[in-house]
ZABABA-648115 format. One record per residue: x, y, z of N, C-alpha, C in turn; residue in one letter; residue number from 0. Coordinates in steps of 0.1 Angstrom, whole numbers, plus 5000, padded with zeros to 4 digits. Example, Ala and Ser with C-alpha at 12.3 -4.5 7.8 and 13.67 -1.06 7.14 Angstrom:
2
5132, 4943, 5078, 5123, 4955, 5078, 5132, 4967, 5078, A, 0
5128, 4978, 5071, 5137, 4989, 5071, 5129, 5000, 5079, S, 1
END
This chain:
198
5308, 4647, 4766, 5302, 4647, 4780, 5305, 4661, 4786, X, 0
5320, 4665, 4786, 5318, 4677, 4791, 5312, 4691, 4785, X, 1
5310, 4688, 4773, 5304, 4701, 4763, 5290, 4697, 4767, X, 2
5284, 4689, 4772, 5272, 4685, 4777, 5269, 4692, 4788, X, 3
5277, 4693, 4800, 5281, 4698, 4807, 5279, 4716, 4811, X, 4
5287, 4715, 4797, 5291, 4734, 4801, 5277, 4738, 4795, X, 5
5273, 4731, 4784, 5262, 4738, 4779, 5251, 4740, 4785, X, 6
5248, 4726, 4798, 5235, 4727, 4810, 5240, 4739, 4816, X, 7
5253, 4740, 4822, 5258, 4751, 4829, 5252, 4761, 4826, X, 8
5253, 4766, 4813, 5253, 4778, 4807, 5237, 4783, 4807, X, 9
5228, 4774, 4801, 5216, 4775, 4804, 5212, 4776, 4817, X, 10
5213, 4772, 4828, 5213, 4771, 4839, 5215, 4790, 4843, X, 11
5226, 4796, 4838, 5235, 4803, 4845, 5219, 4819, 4840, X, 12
5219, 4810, 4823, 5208, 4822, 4819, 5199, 4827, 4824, X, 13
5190, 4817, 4826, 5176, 4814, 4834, 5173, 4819, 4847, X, 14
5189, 4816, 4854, 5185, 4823, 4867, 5189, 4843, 4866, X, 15
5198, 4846, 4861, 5197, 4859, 4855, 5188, 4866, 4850, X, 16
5177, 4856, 4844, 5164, 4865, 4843, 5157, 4864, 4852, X, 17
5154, 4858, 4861, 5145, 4855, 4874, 5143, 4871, 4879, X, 18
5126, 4877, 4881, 5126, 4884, 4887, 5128, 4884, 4904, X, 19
5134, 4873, 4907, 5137, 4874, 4923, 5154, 4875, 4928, X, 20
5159, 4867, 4918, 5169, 4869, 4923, 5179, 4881, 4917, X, 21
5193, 4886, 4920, 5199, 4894, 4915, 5198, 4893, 4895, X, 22
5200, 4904, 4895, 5196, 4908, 4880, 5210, 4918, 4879, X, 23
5214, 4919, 4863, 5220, 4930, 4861, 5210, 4940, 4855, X, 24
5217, 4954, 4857, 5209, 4963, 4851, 5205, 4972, 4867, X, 25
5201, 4985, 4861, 5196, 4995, 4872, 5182, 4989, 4877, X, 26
5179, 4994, 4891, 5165, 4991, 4896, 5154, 5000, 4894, X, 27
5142, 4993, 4891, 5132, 4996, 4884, 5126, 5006, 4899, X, 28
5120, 5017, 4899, 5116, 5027, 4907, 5099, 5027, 4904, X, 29
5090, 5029, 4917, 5075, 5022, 4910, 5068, 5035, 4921, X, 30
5055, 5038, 4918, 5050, 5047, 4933, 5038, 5039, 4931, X, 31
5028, 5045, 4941, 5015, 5041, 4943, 5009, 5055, 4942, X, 32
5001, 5061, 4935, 4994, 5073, 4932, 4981, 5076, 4928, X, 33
4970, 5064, 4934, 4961, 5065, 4929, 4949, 5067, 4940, X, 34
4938, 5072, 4938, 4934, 5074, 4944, 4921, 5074, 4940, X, 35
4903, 5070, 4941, 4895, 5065, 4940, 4888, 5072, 4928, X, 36
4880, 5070, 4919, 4875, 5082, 4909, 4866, 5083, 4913, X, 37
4859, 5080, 4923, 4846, 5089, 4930, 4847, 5081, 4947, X, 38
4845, 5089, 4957, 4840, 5088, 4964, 4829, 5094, 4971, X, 39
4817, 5090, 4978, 4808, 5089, 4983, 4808, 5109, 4991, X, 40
4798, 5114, 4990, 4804, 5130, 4994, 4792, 5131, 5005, X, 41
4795, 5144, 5013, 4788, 5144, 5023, 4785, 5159, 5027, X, 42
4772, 5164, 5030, 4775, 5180, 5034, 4785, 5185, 5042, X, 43
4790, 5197, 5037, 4799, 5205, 5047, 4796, 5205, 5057, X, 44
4808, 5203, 5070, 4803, 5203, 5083, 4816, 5212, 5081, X, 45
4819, 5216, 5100, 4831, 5226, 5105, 4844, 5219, 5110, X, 46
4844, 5200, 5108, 4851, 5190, 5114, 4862, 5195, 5109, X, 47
4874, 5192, 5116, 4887, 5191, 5108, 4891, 5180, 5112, X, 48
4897, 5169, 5100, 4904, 5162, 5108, 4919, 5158, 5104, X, 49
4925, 5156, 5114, 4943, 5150, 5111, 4940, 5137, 5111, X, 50
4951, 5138, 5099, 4955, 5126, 5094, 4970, 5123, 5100, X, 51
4971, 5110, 5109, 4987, 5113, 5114, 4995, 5101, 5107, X, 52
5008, 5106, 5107, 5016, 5097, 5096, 5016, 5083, 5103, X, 53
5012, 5072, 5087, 5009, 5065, 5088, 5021, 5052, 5096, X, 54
5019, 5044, 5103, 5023, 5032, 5107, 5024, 5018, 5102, X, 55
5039, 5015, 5101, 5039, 5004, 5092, 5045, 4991, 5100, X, 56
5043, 4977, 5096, 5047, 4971, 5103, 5065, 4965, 5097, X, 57
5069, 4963, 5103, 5087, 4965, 5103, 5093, 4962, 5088, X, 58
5081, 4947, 5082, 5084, 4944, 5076, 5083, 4950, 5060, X, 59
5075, 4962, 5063, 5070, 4968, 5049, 5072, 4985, 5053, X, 60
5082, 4987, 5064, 5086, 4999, 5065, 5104, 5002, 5060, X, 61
5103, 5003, 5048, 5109, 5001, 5036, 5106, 5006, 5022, X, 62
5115, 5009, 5012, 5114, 5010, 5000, 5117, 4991, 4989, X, 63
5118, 4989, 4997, 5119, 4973, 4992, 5105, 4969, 4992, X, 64
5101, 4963, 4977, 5088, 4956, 4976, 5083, 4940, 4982, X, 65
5077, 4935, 4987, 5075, 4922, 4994, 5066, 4916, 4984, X, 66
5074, 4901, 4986, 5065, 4889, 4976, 5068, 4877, 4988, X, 67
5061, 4873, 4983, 5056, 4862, 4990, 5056, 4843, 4980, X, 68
5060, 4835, 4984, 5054, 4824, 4971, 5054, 4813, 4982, X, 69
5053, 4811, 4995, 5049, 4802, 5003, 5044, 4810, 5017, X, 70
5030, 4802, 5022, 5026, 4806, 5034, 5032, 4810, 5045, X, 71
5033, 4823, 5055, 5046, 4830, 5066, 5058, 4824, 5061, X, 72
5062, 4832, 5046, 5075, 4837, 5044, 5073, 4845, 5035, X, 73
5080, 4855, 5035, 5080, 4868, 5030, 5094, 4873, 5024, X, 74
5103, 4878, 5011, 5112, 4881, 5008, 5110, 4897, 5001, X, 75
5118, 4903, 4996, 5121, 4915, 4983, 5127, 4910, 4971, X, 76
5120, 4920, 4963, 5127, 4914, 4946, 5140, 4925, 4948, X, 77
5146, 4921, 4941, 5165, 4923, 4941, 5163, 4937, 4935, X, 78
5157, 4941, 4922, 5161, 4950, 4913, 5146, 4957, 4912, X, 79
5134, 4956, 4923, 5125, 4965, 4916, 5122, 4973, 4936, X, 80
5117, 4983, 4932, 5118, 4989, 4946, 5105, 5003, 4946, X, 81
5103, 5007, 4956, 5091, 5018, 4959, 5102, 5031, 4957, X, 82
5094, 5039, 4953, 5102, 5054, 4954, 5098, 5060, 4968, X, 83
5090, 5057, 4977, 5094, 5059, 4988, 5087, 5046, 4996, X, 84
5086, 5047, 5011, 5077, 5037, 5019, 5067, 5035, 5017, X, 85
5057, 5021, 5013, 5040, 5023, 5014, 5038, 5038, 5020, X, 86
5043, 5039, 5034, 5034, 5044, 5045, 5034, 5061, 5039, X, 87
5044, 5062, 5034, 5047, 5077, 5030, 5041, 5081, 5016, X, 88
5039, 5072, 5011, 5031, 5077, 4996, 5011, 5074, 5001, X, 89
5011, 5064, 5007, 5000, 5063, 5015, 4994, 5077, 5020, X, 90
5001, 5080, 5031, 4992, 5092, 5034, 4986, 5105, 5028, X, 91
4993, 5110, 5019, 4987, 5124, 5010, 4973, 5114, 5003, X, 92
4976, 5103, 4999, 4962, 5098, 4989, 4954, 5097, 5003, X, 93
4955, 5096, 5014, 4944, 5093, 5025, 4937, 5111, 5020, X, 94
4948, 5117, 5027, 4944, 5134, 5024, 4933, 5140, 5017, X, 95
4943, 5132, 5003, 4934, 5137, 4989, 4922, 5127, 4987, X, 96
4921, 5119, 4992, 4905, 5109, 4993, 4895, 5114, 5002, X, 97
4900, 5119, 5013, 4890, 5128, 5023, 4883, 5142, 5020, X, 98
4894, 5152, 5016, 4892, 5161, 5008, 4882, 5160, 4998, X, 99
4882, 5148, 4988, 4870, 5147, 4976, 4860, 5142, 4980, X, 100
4856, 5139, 4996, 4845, 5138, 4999, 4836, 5150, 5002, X, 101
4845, 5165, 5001, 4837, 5176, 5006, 4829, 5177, 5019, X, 102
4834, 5166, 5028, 4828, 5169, 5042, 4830, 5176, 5051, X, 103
4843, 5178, 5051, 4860, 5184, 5066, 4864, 5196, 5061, X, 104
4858, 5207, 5073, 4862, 5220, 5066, 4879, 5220, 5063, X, 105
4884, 5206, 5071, 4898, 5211, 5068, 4902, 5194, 5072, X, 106
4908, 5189, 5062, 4923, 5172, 5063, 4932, 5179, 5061, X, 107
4943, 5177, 5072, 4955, 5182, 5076, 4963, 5172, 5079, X, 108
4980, 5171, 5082, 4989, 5165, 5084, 4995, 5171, 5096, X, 109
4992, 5187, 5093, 5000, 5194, 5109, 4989, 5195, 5117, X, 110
4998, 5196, 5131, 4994, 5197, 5143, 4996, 5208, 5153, X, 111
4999, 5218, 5134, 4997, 5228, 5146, 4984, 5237, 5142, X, 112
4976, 5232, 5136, 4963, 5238, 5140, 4958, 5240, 5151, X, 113
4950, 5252, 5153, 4947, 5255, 5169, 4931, 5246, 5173, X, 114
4924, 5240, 5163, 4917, 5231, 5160, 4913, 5216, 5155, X, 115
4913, 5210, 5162, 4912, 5195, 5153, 4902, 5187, 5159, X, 116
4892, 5182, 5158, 4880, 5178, 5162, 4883, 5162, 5162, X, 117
4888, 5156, 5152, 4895, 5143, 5153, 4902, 5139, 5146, X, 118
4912, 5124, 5151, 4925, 5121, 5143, 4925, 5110, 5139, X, 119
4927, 5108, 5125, 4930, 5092, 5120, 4941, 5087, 5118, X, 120
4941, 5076, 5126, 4956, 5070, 5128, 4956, 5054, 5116, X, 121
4960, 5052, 5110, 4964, 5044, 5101, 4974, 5031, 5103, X, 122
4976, 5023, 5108, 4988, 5016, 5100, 4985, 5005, 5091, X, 123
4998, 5002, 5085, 4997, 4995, 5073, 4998, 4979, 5080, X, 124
4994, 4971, 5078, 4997, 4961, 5086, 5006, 4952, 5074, X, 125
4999, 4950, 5063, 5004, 4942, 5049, 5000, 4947, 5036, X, 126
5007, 4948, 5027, 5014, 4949, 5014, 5024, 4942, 5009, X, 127
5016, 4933, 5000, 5027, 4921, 4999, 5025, 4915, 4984, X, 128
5032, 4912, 4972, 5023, 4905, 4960, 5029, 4891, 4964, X, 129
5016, 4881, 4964, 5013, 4868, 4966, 5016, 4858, 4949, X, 130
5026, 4852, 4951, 5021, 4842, 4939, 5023, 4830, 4941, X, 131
5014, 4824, 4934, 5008, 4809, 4931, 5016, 4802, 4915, X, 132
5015, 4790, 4920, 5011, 4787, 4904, 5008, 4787, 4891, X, 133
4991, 4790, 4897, 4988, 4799, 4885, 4982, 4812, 4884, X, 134
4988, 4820, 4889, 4986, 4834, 4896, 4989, 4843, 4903, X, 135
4986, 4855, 4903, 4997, 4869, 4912, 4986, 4876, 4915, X, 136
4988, 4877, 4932, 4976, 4892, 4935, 4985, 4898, 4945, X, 137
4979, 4910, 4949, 4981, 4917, 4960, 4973, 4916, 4970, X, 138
4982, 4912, 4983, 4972, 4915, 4997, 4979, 4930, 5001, X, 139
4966, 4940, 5005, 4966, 4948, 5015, 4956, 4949, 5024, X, 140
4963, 4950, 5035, 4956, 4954, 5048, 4960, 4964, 5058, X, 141
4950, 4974, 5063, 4949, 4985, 5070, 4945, 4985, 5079, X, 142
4950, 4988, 5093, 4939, 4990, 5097, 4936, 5008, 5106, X, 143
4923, 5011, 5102, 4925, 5028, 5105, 4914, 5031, 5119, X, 144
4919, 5039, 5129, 4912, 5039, 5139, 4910, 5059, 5139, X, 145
4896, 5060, 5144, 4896, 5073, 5146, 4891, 5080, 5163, X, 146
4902, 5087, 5163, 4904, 5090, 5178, 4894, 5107, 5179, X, 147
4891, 5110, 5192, 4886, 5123, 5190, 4899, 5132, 5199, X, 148
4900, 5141, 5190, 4908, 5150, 5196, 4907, 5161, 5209, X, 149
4893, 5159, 5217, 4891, 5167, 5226, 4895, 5158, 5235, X, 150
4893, 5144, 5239, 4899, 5135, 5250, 4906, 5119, 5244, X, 151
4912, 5123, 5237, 4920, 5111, 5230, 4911, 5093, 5228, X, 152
4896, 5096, 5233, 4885, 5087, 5232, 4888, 5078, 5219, X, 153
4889, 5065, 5217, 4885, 5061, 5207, 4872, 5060, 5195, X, 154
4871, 5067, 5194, 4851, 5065, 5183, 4849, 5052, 5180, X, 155
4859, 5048, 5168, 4859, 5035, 5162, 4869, 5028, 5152, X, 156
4875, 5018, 5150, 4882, 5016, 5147, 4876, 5001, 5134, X, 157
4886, 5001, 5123, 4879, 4988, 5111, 4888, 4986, 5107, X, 158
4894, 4970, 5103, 4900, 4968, 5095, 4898, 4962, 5079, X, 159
4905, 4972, 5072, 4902, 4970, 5057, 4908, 4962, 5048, X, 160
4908, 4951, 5044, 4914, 4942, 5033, 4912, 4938, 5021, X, 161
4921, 4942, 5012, 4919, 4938, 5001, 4928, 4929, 4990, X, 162
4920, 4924, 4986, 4932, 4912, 4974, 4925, 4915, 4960, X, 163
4935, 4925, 4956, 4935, 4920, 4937, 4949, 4918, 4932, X, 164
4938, 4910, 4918, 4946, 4905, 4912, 4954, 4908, 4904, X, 165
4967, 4900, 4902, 4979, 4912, 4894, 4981, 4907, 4876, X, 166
4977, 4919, 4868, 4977, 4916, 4854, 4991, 4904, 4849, X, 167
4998, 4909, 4858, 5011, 4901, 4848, 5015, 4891, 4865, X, 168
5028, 4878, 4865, 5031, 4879, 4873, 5045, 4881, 4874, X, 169
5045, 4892, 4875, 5064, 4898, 4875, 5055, 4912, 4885, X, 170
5073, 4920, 4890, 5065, 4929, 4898, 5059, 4940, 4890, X, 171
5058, 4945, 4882, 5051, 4951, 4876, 5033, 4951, 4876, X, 172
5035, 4939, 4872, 5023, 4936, 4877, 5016, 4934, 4887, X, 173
5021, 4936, 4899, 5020, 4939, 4914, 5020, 4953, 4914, X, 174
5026, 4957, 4908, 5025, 4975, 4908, 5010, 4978, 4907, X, 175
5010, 4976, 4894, 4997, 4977, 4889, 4987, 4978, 4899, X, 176
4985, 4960, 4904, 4979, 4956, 4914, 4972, 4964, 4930, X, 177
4985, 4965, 4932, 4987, 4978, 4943, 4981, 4991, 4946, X, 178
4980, 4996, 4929, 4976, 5008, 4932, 4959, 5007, 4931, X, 179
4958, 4993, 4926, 4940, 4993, 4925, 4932, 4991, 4938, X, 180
4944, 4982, 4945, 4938, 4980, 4957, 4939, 4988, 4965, X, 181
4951, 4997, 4963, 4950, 5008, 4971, 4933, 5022, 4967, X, 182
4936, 5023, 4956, 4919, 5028, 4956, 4910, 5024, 4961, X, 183
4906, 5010, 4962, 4898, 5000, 4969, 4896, 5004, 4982, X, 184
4909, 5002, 4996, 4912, 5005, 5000, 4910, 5022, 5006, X, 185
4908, 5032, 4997, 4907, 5042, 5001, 4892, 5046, 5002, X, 186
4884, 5040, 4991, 4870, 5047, 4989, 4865, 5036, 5005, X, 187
4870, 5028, 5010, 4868, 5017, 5019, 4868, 5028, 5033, X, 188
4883, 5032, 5035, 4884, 5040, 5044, 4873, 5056, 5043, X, 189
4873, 5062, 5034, 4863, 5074, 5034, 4852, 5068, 5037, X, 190
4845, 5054, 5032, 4831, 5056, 5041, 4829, 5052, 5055, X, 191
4838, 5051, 5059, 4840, 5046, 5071, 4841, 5060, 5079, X, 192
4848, 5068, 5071, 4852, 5080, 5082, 4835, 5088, 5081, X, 193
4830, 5090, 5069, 4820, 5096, 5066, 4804, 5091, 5077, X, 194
4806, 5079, 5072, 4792, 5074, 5087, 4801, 5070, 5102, X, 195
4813, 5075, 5103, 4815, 5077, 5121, 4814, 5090, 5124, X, 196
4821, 5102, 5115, 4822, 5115, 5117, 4809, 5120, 5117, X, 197
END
């Protein structure tokens, strides 16, 4: 009975050691988001310039810790897998570099000290999260990006962008994955948006 015992223990003890949620031994796995759309929609050269201002996140994903989710409003981090920096900080240069490959804006910038800026895109991240089910793993992201004009701080227009794909594996890796697809999604989303307000 007791060798019955130790041996449930032991199994027991295994199983949860592999769990991608809870503590794990071993170093933590380091991941970015770096992708950015293979074509977006282009537009004649105009003399616009516009700022891009650093992006805003909501508390819970202003962090290098990645968010999962496996029941409706609750939200946790995996122990051992993490962002090399914040959504909101790898986020912005891909806003940059997605604007830029539309050839529209004599100039997408980050500073403000150009003596010019015709309008500003304000961003925050509202959710970044991988969701799993049962039988299933995706990513939710949501954005929402408002564009201001820089001559009287006017709002033009503002949209929120959402997207859910689905994640090849369900471990975080496969959220990784996930992530950066929706983040492309996401971006070709936001460039036409900027493209028919500007």
């Amino acid at each position: 009975m007791n060798f019955r015992f130790i041996v449930l223990i032991t199994i027991i003890s295994l199983l949860s050691g592999c769990s991608v949620f809870g503590p794990v031994k071993g170093p933590t796995k380091t991941y970015v988001i770096n992708t950015v759309p293979c074509a977006v929609h282009t537009k004649s050269k105009s003399a616009t310039t516009l700022l891009v201002s650093a992006i805003e996140s909501n508390a819970a994903y202003d962090t290098t810790q990645m968010v999962y989710s496996e029941h409706p409003y609750q939200f946790a981090y995996f122990a051992k897998n993490s962002w090399a920096e914040t959504p909101a900080q790898m986020l912005q240069p891909l806003i940059v570099q997605t604007l830029q490959n539309t050839h529209h804006f004599h100039a997408v910038t980050t500073s403000h000290s150009l003596a010019k800026v015709n309008y500003v895109l304000n961003t925050q991240l509202i959710e970044l999260k991988q969701v799993f089910s049962p039988c299933k793993s995706e990513v939710h992201l949501k954005l929402r990006v408002q564009i201001m004009s820089a001559a009287n701080f006017h709002i033009v227009a503002t949209k929120e962008i959402c997207v859910i794909e689905p994640a090849p594996q369900r471990n975080p890796y496969g959220g990784v994955v996930a992530a950066n697809k929706a983040v492309a999604n996401a971006l070709s989303q936001l460039a036409d948006f900027c493209l028919r307000t500007i």
